[in-house]
C-alpha positions as CSV (number, residue, x, y, z in Angstrom):
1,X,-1.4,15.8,26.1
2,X,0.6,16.1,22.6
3,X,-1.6,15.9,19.7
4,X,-0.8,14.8,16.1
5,X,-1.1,18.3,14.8
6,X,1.5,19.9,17.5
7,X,4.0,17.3,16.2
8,X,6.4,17.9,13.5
9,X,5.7,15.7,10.6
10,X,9.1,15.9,9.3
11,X,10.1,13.6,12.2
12,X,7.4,11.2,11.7
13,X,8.9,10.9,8.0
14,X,12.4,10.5,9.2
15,X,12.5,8.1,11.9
16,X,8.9,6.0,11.0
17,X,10.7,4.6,7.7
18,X,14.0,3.9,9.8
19,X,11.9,2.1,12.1
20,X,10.1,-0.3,8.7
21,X,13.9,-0.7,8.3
22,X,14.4,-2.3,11.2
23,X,11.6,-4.3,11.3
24,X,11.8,-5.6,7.8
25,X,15.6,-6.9,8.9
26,X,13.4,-8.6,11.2
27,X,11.1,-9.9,8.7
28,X,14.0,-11.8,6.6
29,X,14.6,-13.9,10.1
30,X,10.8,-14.5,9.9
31,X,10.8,-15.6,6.1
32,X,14.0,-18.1,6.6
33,X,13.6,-19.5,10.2
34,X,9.3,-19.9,10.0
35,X,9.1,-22.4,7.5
36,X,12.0,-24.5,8.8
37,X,10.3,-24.5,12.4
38,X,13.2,-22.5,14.1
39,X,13.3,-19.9,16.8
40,X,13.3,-16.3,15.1
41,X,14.8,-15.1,18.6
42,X,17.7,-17.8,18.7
43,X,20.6,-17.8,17.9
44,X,21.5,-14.1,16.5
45,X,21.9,-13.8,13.1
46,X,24.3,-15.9,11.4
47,X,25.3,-16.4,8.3
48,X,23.5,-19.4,6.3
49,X,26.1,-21.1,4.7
50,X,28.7,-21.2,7.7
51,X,26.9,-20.1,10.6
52,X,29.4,-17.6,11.6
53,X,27.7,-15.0,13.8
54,X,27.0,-11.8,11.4
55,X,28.6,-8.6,12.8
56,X,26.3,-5.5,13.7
57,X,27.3,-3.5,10.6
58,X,26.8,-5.7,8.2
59,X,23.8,-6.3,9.5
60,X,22.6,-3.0,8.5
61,X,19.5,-2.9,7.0
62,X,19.6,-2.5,3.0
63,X,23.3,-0.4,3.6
64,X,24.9,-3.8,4.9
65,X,24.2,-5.7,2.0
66,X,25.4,-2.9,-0.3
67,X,28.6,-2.6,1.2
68,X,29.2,-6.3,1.5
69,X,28.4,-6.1,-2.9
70,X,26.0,-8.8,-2.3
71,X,28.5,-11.1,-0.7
72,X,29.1,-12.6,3.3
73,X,32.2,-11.4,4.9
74,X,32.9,-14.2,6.6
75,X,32.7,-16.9,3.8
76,X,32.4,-14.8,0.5
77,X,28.9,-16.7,-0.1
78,X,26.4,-14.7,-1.6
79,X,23.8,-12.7,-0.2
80,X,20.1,-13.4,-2.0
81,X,18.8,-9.9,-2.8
82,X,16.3,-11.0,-1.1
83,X,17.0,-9.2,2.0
84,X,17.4,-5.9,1.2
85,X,14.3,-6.2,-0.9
86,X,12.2,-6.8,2.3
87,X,14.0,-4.4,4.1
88,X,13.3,-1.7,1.8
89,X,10.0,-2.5,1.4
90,X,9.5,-2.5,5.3
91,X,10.9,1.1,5.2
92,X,9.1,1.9,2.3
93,X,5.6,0.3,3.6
94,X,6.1,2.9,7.0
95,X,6.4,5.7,5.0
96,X,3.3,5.0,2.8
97,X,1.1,4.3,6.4
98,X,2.3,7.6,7.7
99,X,1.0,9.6,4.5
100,X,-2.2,7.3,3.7
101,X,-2.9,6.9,7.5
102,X,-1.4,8.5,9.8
103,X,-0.8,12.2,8.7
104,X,-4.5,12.2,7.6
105,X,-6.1,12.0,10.8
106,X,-7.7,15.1,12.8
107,X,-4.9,17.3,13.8
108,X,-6.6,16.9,17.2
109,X,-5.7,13.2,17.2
110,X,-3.6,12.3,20.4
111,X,-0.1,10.8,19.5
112,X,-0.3,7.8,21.8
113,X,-3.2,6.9,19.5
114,X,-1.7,8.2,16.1
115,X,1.6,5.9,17.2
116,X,-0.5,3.1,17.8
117,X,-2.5,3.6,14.6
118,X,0.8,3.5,12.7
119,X,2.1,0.4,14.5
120,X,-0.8,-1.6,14.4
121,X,-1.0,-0.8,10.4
122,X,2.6,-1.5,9.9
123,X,2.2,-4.4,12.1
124,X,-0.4,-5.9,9.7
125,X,1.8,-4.6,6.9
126,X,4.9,-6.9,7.5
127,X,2.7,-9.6,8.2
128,X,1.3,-9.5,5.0
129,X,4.8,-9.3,3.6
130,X,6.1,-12.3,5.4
131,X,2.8,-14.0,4.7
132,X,3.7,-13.4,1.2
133,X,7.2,-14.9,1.0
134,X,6.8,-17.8,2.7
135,X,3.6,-19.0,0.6
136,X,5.9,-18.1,-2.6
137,X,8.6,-20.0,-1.5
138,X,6.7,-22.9,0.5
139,X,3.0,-23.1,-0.5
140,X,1.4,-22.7,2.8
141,X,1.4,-19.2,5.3
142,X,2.0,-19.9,8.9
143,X,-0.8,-19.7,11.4
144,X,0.8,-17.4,13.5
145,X,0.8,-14.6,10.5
146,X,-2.6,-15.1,9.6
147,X,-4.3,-16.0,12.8
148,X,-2.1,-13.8,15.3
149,X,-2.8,-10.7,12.8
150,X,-6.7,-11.4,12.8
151,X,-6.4,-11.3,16.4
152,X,-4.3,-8.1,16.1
153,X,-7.1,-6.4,14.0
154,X,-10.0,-7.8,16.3
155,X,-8.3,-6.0,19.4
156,X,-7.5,-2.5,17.2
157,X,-11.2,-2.4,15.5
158,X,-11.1,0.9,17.3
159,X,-8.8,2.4,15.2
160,X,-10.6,1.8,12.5
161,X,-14.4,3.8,12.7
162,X,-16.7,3.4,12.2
163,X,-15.8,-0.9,12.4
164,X,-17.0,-2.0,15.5
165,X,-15.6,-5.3,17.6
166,X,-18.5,-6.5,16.8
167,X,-18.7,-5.9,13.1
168,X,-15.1,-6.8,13.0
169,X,-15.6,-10.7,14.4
170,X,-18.7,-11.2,11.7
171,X,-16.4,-9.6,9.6
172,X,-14.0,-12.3,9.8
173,X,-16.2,-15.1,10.2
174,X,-17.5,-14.1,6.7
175,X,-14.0,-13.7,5.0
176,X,-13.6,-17.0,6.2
177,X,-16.7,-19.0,4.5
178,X,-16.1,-17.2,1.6
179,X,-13.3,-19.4,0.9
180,X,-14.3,-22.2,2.5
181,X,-17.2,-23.1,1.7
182,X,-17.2,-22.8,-1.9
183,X,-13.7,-24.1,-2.2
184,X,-12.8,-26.4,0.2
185,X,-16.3,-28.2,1.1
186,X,-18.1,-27.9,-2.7
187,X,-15.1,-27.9,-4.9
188,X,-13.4,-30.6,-2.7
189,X,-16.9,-32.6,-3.3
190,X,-17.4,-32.0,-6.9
191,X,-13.7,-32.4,-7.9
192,X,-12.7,-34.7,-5.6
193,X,-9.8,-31.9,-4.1
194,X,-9.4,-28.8,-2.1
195,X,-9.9,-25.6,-4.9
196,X,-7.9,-22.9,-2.6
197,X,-5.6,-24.0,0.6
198,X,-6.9,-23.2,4.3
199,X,-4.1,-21.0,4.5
200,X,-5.7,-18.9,2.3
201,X,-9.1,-19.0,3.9
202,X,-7.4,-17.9,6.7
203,X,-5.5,-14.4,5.1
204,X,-9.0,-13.4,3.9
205,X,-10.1,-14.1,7.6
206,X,-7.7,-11.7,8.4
207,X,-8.7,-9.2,6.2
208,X,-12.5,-9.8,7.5
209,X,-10.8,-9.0,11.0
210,X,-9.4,-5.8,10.1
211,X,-12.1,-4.3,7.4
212,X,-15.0,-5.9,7.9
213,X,-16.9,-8.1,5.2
214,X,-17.2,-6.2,3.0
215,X,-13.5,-5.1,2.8
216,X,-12.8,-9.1,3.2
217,X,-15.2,-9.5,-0.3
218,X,-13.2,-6.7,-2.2
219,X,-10.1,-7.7,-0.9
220,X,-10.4,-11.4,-2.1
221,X,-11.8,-10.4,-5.5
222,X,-8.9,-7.9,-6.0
223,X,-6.9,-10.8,-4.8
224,X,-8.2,-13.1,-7.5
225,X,-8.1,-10.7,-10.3
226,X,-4.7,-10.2,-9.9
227,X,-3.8,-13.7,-9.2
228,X,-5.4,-14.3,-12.6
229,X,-3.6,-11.9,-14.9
230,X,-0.2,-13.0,-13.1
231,X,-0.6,-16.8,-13.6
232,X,-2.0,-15.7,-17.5
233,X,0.9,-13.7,-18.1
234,X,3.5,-16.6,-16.4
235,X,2.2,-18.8,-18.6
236,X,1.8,-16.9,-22.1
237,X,6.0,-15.9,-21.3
238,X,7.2,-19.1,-19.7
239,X,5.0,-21.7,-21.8
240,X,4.6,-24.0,-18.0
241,X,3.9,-23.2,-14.4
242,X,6.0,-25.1,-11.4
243,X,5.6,-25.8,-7.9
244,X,8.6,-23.7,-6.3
245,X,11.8,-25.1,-6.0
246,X,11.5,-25.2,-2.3
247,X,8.2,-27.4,-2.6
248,X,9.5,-30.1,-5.2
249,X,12.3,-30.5,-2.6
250,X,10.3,-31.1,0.2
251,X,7.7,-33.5,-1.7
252,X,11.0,-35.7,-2.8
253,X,12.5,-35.2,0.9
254,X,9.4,-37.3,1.9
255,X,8.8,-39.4,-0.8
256,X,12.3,-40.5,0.2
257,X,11.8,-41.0,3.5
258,X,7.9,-43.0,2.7
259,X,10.2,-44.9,0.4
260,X,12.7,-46.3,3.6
261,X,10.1,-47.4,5.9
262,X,8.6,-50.8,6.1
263,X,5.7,-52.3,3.9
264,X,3.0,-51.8,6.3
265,X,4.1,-48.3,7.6
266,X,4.5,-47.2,4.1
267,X,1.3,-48.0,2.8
268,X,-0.6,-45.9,6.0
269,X,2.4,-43.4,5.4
270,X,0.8,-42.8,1.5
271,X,-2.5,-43.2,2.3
272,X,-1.9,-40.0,4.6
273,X,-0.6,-38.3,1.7
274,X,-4.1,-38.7,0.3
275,X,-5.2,-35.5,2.3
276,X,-2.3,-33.6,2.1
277,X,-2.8,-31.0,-0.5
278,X,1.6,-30.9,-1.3
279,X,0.6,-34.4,-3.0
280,X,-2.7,-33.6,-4.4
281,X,-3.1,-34.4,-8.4
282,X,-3.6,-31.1,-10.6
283,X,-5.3,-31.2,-13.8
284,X,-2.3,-30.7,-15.9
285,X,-1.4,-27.4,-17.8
286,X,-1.8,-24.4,-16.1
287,X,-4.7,-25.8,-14.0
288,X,-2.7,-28.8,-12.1
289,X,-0.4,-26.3,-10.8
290,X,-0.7,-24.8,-7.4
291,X,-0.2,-21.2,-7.6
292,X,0.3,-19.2,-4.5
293,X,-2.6,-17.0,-3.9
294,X,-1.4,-15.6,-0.4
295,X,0.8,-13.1,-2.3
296,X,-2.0,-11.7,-3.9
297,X,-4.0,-11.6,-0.9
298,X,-1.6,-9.6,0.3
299,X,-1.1,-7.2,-1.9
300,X,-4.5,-6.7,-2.6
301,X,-4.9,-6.3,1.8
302,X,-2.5,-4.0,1.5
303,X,-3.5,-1.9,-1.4
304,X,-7.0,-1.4,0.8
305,X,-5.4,-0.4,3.6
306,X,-3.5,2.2,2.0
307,X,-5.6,3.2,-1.0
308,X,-9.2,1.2,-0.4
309,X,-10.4,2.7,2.1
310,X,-10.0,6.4,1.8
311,X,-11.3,5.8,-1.9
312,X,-14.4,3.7,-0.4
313,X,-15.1,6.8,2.2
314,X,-14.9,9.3,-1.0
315,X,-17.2,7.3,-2.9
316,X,-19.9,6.3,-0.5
317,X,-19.6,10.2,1.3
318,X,-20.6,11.4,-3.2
319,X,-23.5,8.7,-2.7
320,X,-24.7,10.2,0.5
C-alpha cells in the first residue's frame, strides 16, 4: 500500500491547488444559484445577463476571466471580480490544507487516508467560503452548507484524533446552545428579538461537529472578536452600516407584493412578518443593523483548522 511518505510532495502541491481551482468554479454556481433556489447542476453555465451557454475556455478558472479583461464574450457585460476571487481562494485554501494538514502527518500515513483527510478539510473549507458569501450578500446561510457539513464532520471525526464520534455529536450539540440559548431564547425574551440568526447557531454547530466544544467555544469567540473590530472599523470609515443591497431588495420585493393582496390576506401576511427576522426593528445606529456574522464564523473555522489546532496541540503537549 502507498504511504504519504513514498509520495512525491511536489505533486500533491501541483495538482491539489488545481483541484481548489476547480472546485471554487464550482463554488461561484453555489453562491449565485443557492440563494435564488435554483439547481447548481442545471443548466450549464451561462452567462447572467443573456443566458448564452459559456464556452469551456472561458470558463477557466481565474485564467478565463483574465483573458476575457473582466468582460462576457458573448454580450460584453461585465464579469464581477467576484469569481475569480473564489476561485483563487479555492486553489489557494488546497494548498494551505496540504502544508497545515496533509504534509504534516506520519510519513507512514496511507494515501487513501491522507487523500481523504485533504478532501474532507477542503470539503469543509469551500463550505465555509460559500457559507460566507451568501450570508454577506443575503443575510441568511443555507441549511445544506451548515447542516450537510456538520454531518460531513460527524462521519470524518476519525480523521481528526484524538475527537471521537462521540465527542464530536456533544461537540455539536454544545456549539449549538451556545448561540441559542443565550441569544435566541434570553435575548429574544428580554429584548423582545432574536440577538444572532439560527443560521448562525447552526455554523457554530458545525464547527462543534468537526472540533469538538471546545474548538466550537474558540471558534465562536474568535468569530465575535473579529466581527467586532470589522463592524467598529465600518462604522468609524463609513459613518452608517446597511443591510446589503441584495436584502433591501428582497424586503421591498415583498413589501410590494403584501401591499397587492387583499385587506384580510394582508393583515395575516404582516403579522407573519412579525417573526421573520428580514423585518425585525434594529435599535438604530450601529446596533439596528444586522451584520453578517457567518463570515466571521468562517474565517475564524477556518483559521482553526489550519492554524488552531496544531497551535492548541503545541501548547497543551508544553503543559503536559
Amino acid at each position: 500500500m502507498l504511504t504519504l511518505g513514498e509520495f512525491p510532495p511536489l505533486l500533491l502541491r501541483i495538482f491539489g491547488p488545481l483541484f481548489g481551482l476547480l472546485w471554487g468554479s464550482f463554488l461561484n454556481v453555489v453562491i449565485h444559484r443557492v440563494p435564488a433556489g435554483l439547481s447548481v447542476v442545471r443548466p450549464p453555465s451561462h452567462c447572467p445577463a443573456c443566458n448564452t451557454p459559456i464556452r469551456i475556455f472561458d470558463n477557466l478558472p481565474v485564467l478565463g476571466w483574465l483573458l476575457l479583461r473582466g468582460k462576457a464574450r458573448c454580450c460584453g457585460a461585465p464579469i464581477s471580480p467576484r469569481y475569480p476571487l473564489v476561485e483563487a481562494t479555492g486553489g489557494l485554501l488546497a494548498w494551505a490544507i496540504l502544508e497545515a494538514v496533509v504534509l504534516r502527518l506520519p510519513p507512514e500515513t496511507s494515501m487513501a487516508r491522507a487523500l481523504a483527510i485533504f478532501g474532507a478539510d477542503l470539503a469543509l473549507a469551500l463550505a465555509l467560503v460559500a457559507a460566507a458569501f451568501i450570508d454577506m450578500e443575503h443575510l441568511y446561510i443555507p441549511d445544506g452548507i451548515s447542516l450537510g457539513g456538520a454531518a460531513v464532520g460527524l462521519a470524518t471525526a476519525s480523521f481528526r484524533p484524538p475527537l471521537t464520534h462521540g465527542e464530536a455529536a456533544l461537540g455539536a450539540l454544545g456549539g449549538f446552545l451556545l448561540v441559542w440559548l443565550p441569544f435566541d431564547v434570553l435575548y429574544r425574551r428580554l429584548r423582545g428579538r432574536t440577538g444572532m440568526a439560527m443560521g448562525d447557531a447552526k455554523l457554530v454547530l458545525l464547527a462543534g461537529a468537526w472540533f469538538g466544544f471546545s474548538g466550537a467555544v474558540l471558534i465562536f469567540f474568535a468569530g465575535a472578536i473579529q466581527g467586532t473590530l470589522a463592524a467598529i472599523l465600518m462604522y468609524l470609515f463609513q459613518g452608517k452600516l446597511e443591510d446589503p443591497a441584495a436584502v433591501q431588495r428582497e424586503r421591498e420585493a415583498i413589501l410590494a407584493e403584501i401591499a397587492a393582496l387583499p385587506p384580510e390576506e394582508r393583515a395575516a401576511a404582516e403579522a407573519e412578518l412579525k417573526d421573520d427576522p428580514l423585518f425585525e426593528e434594529g435599535g438604530g445606529g450601529a446596533l439596528g443593523v444586522r451584520l453578517p456574522f457567518g463570515p466571521f464564523l468562517a474565517l475564524a473555522t477556518l483559521e482553526y483548522l489550519l492554524i488552531g489546532r496544531a497551535w492548541l496541540d503545541e501548547q497543551l503537549s508544553w503543559l503536559w
